[in-house]
C-alpha positions as CSV (number, residue, x, y, z in Angstrom):
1,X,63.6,-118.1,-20.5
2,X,61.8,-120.1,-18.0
3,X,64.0,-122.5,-16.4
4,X,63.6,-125.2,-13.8
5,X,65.9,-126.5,-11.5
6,X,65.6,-129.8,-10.0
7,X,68.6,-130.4,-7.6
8,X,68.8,-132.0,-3.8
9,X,71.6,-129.6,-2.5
10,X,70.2,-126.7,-1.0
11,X,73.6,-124.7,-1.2
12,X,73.7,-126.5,-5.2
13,X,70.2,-125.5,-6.0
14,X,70.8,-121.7,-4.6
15,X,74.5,-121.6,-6.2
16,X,72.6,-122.3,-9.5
17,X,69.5,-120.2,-9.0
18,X,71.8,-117.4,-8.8
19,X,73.6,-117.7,-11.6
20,X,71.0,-118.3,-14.1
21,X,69.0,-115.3,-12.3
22,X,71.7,-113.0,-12.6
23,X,71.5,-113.5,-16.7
24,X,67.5,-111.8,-16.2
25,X,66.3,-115.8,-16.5
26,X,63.2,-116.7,-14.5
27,X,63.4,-119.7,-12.0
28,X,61.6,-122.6,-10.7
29,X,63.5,-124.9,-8.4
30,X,62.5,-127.9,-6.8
31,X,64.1,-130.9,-4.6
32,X,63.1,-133.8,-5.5
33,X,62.4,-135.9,-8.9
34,X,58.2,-136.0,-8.0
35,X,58.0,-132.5,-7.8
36,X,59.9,-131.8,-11.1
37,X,58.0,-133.5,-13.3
38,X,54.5,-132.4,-11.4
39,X,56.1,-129.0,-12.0
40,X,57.4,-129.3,-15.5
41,X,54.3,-131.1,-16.3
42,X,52.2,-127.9,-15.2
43,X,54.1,-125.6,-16.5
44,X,56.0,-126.6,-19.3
45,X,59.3,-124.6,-18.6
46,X,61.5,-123.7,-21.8
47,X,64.8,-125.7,-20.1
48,X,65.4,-128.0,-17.4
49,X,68.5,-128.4,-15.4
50,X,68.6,-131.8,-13.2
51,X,70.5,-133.5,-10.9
52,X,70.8,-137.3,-11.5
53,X,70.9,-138.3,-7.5
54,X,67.8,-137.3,-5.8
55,X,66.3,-138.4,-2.8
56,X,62.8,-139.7,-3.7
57,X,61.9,-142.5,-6.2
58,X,62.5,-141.2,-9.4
59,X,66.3,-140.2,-10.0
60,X,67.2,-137.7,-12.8
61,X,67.2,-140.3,-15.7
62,X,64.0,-141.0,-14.6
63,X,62.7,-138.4,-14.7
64,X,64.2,-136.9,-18.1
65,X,62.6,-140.1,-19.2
66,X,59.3,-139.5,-18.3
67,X,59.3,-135.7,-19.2
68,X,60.6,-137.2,-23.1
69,X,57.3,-139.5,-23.3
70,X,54.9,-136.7,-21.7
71,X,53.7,-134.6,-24.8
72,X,53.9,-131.1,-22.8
73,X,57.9,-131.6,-22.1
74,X,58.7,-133.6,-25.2
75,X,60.6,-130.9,-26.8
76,X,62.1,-129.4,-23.4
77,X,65.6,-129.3,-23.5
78,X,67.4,-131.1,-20.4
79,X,70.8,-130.7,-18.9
80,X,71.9,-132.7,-16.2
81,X,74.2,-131.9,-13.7
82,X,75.8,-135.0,-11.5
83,X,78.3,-135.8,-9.5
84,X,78.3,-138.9,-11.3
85,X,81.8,-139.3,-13.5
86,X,81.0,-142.8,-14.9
87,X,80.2,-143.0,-18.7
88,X,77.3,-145.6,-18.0
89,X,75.6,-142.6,-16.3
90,X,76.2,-140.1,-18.8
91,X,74.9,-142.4,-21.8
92,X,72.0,-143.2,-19.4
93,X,70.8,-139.8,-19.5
94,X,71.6,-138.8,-23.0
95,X,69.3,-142.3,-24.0
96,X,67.0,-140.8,-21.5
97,X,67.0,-137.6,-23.7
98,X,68.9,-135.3,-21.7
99,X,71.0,-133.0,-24.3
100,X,73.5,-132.1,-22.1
101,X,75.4,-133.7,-19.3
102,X,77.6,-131.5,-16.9
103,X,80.1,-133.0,-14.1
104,X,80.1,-131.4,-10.4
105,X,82.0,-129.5,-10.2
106,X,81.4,-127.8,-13.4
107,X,81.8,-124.5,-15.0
108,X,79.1,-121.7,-14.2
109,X,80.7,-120.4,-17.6
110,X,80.0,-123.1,-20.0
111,X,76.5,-124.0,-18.2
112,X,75.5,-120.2,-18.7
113,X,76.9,-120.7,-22.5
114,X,74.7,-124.0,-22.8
115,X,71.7,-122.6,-21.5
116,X,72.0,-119.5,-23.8
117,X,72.7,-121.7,-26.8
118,X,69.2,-123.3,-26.4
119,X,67.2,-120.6,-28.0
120,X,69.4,-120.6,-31.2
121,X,68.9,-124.5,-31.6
122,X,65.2,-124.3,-31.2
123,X,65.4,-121.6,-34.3
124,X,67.5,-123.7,-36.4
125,X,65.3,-126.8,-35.8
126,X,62.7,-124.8,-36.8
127,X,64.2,-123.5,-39.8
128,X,65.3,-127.5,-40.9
129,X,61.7,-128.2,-41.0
C-alpha cells in the first residue's frame, strides 16, 4: 500500500514512517495540511494518516474535508492521529470523513492493525455492491 503521512513533528512523522516502512509499505510524508492535499490530490495514495494540528491554514479536519469532496481522494481512507483528547475533535473529524481517530500517544500495534485492516474493507465494500 501507498500511504501518506501528513504530520508537523519531525521526530512524529519519522517515528511513523518507520513503522509503516518496516511492514514493506511505501511512504509519502509531508508537513503541512497544503502540501497533503496537493500531494494526495496528485497521487491519490491508498490511505492517509493525519495529524489534526498543523502549522499552515488548513488543519487535519480540513483537510480530510477537502480530500472527501475531491473526486480523486473520495474513497481514500483517513486516520487521524492528534494530540487532541476532546470528543468535539474526534466527532469533528469522523464528520469530516476520517475513519479512524488515534490519540498521541497511541499504539504502533493497533495503528499497524488499522492500516492492515483497510484492504479487507475495501474487498467487502466491494463485494456489498
Amino acid at each position: 500500500m501507498r500511504i501518506l503521512i501528513v504530520e508537523d513533528s519531525d521526530s512524529i512523522r519519522h517515528m511513523i514512517e518507520t513503522l509503516v516502512r518496516s511492514r514493506g509499505h511505501e511512504v509519502e510524508a509531508v508537513s503541512t495540511g497544503a502540501k497533503g492535499i496537493d500531494l494526495a490530490l496528485a497521487h491519490p495514495p491508498d490511505a492517509i494518516l493525519i495529524d489534526v494540528m498543523l502549522p499552515d491554514s488548513f488543519d487535519g479536519v480540513e483537510v480530510c474535508s477537502r480530500l472527501r469532496h475531491a473526486d480523486a481522494t473520495r474513497a481514500v481512507p483517513i486516520i487521524v492521529i492528534s494530540a487532541l483528547t476532546d470528543d468535539a475533535t474526534k466527532r469533528r473529524a469522523l464528520e469530516a470523513g476520517a475513519i479512524a481517530y488515534y490519540t498521541k500517544p497511541f499504539s504502533p500495534t493497533a495503528l499497524l492493525k488499522e492500516i492492515e485492516s483497510l484492504p479487507r474493507r475495501e474487498s467487502v465494500k466491494l463485494r456489498l455492491k
